[in-house]
Backbone bond lengths (Angstrom), bond angles and torsions (degrees), N, CA, C in turn:
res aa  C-N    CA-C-N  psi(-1)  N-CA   C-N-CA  omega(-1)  CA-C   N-CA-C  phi
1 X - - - 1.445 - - 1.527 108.46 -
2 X 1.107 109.32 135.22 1.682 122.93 -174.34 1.843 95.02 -54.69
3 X 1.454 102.44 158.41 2.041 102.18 -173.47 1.861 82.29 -88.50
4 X 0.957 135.89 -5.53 1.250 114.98 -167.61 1.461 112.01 -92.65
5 X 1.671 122.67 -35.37 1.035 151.34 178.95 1.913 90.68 -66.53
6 X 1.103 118.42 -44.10 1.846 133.02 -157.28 1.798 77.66 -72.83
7 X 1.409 121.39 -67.64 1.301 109.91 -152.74 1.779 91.74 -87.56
8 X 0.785 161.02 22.46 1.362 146.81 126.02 1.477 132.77 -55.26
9 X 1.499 84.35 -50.63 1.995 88.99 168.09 1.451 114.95 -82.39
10 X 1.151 122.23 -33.93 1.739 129.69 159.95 1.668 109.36 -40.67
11 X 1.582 98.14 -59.54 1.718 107.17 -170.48 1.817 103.52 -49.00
12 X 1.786 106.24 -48.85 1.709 125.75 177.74 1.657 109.65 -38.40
13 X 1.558 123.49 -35.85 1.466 131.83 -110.99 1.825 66.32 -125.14
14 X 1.564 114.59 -64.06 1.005 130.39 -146.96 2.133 105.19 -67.53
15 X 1.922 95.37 -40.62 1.331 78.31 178.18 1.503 122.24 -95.50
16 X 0.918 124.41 -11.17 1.294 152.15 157.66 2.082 85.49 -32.05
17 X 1.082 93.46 -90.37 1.545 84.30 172.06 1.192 144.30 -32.24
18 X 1.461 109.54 -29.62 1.292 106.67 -168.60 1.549 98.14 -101.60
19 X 1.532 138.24 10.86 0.904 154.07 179.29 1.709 110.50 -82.80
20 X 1.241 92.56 -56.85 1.425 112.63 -176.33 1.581 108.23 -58.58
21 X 1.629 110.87 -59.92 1.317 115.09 -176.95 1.460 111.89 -60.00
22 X 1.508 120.71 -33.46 1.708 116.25 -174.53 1.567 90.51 -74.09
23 X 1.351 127.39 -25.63 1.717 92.56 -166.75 2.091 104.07 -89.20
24 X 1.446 103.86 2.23 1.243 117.32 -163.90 1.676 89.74 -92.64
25 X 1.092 128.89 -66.18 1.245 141.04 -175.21 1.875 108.25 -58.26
26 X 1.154 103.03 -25.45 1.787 113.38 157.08 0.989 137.23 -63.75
27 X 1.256 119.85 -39.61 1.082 147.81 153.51 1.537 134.02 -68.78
28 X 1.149 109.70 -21.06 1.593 119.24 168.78 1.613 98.31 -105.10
29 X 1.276 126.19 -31.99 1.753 102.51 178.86 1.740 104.14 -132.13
30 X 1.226 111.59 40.20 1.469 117.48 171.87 1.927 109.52 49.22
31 X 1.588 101.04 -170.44 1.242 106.72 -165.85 1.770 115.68 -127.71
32 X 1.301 83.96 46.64 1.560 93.84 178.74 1.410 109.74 -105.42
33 X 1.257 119.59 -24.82 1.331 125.03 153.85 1.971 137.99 -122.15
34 X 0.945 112.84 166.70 1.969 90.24 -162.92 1.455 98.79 -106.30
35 X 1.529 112.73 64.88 1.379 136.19 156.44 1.475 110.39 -44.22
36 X 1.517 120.68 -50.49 1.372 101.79 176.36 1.579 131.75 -85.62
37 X 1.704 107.02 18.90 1.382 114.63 169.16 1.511 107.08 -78.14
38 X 1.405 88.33 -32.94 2.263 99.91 -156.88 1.743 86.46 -92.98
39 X 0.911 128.95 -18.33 1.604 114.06 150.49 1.332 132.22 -45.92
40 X 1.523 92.80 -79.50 1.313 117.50 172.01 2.301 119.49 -42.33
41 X 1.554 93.48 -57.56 1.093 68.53 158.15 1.745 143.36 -92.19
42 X 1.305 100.77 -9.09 1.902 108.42 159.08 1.722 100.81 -40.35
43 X 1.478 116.70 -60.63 1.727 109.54 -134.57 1.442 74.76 -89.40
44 X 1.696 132.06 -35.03 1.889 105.49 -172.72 1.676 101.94 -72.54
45 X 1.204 143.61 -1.58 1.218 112.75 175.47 1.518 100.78 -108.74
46 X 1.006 109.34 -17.81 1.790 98.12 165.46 1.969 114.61 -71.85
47 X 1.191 119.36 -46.28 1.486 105.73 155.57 1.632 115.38 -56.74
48 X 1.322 148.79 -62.60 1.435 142.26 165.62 1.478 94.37 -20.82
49 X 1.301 148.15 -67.65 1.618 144.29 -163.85 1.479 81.18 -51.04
50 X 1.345 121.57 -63.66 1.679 125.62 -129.26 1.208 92.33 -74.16
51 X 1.623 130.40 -16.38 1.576 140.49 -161.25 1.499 109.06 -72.95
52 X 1.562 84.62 -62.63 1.774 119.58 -146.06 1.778 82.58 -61.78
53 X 1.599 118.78 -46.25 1.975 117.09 -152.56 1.723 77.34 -61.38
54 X 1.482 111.49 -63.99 1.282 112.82 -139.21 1.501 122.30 -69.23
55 X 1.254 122.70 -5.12 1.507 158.55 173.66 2.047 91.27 -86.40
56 X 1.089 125.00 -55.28 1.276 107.07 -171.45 1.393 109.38 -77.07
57 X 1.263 107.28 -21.85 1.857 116.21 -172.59 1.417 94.55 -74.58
58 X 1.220 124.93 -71.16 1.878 138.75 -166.45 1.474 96.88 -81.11
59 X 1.364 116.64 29.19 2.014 97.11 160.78 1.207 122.53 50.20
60 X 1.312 113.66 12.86 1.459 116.86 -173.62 1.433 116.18 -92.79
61 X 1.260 135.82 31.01 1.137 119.89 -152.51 2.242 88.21 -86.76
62 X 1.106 101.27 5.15 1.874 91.16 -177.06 1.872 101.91 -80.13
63 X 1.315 105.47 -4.93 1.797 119.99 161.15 1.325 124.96 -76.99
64 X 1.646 107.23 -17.63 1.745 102.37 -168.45 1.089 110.18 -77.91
65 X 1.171 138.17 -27.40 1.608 135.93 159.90 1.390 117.86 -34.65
66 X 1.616 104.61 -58.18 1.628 97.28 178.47 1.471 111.30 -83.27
67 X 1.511 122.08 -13.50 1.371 102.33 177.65 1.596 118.67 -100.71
68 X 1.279 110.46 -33.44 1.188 127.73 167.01 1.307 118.21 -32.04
69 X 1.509 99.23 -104.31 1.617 142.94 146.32 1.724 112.97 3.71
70 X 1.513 85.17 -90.99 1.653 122.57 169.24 1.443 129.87 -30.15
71 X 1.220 98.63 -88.52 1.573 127.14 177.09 1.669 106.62 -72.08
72 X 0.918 122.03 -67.60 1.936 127.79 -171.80 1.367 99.53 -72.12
73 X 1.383 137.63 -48.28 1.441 126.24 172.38 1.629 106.98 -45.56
74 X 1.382 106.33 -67.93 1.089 119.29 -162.19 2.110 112.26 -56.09
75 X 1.462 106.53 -30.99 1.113 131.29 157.25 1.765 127.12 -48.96
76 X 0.764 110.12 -59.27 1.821 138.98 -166.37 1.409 87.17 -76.72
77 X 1.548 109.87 155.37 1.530 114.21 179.58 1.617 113.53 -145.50
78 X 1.661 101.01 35.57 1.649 88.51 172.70 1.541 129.04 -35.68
79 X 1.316 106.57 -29.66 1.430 102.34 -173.07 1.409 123.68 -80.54
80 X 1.173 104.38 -26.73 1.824 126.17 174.06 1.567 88.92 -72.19
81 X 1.044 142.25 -55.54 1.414 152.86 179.20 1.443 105.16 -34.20
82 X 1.622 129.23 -90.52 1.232 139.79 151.48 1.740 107.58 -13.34
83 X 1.042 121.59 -46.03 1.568 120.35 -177.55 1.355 106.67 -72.96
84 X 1.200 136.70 -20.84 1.388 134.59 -130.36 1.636 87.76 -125.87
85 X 1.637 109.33 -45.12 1.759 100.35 169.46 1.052 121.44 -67.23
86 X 1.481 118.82 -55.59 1.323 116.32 162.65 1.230 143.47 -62.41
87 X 1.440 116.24 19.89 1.136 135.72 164.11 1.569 104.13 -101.02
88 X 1.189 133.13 -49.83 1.375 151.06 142.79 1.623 95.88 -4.09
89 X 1.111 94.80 -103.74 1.399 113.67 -168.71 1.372 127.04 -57.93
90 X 1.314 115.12 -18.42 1.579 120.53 157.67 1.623 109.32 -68.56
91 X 1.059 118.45 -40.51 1.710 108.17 178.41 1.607 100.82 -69.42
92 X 1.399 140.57 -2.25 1.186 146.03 -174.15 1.904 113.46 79.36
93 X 0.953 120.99 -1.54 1.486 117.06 172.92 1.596 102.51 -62.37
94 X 1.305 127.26 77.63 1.460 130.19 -172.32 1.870 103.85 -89.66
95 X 1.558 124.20 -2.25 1.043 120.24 160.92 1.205 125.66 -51.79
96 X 1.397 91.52 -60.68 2.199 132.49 -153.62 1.971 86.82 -79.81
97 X 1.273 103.09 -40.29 1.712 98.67 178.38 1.533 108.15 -67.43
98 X 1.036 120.28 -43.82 1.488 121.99 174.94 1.500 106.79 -56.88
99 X 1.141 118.32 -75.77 1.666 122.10 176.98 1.563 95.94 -32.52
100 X 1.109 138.28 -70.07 1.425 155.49 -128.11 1.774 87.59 -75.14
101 X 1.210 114.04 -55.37 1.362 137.24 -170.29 2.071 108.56 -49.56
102 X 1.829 87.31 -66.06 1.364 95.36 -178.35 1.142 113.58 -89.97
103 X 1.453 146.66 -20.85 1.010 139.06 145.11 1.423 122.46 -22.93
104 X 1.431 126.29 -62.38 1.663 139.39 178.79 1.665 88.90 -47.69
105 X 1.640 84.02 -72.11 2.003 80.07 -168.82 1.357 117.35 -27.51
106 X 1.411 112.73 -72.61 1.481 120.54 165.24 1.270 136.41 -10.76
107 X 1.715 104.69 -71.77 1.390 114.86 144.69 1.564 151.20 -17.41
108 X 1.417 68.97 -69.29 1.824 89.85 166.41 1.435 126.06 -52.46
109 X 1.729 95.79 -68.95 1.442 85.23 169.32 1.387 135.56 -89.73
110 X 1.327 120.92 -2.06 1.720 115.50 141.92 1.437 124.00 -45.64
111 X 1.679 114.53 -30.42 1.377 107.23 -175.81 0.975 114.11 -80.88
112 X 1.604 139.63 -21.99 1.200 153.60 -177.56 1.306 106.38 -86.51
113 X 1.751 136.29 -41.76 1.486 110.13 160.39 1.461 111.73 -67.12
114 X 1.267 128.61 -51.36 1.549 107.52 -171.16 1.436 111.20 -59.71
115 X 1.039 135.02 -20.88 2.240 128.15 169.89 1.313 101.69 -57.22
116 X 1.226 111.34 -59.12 1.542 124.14 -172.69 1.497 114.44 -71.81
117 X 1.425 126.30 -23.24 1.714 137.21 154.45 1.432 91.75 -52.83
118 X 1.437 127.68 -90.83 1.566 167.33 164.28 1.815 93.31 1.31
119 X 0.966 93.01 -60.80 1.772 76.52 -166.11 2.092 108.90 -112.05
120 X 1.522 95.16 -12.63 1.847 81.34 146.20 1.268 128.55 -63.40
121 X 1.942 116.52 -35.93 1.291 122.19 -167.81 1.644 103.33 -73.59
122 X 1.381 122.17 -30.63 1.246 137.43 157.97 1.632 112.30 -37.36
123 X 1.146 100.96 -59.06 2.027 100.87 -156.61 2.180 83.84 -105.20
124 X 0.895 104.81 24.50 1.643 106.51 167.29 1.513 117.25 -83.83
């Protein structure tokens, strides 16, 4: 399958998901804060770890387009992210923007060593 065709239906697959989980993650901790951004991006960069080992282990890297690319782009929400501080911090809550800020960071890249812990300790 062409990588372009791979990251189109991936991108389909990917936001589709991240749709589901923000109204899921809304619903379990309301909308006073954008809990299901700092989700969303925690669990896509902890799958990206879980991707990248298991794609180098199984030769698959002719998949990273659609999973990579595709699916985790389409997944991941830097841009909702960027909206969400600066939405923060324009009403002046410059605390909750800070938390909000380093928290993701945090997140993020904790989720990406434990995928990449997670599925080296796997193919170990």
């Amino acid at each position: 399958m062409a990588p372009l065709i791979q990251v189109a239906l991936g991108g389909a697959v990917g936001a589709s998901a991240r749709y589901l989980s923000g109204l899921a993650m809304t619903h379990l901790m309301g909308k006073s804060f954008p809990w299901n951004t700092m989700f969303v991006n925690f669990l896509g960069s902890f799958l990206m770890g879980v991707v990248v080992v298991t794609l180098a282990h199984e030769n698959g890297n002719r998949f990273a387009p659609l999973l990579m690319t595709g699916m985790l782009g389409g997944f991941t929400t830097y841009s909702a992210f960027s909206l969400d501080a600066m939405t923060i911090i324009e009403r002046g809550d410059y605390g909750i923007g800070a938390f909000y800020v380093l928290g993701t960071l945090v997140l993020a890249l904790g989720g990406i060593a434990l995928g990449l812990f997670a599925a080296r300790s796997f193919y170990a």
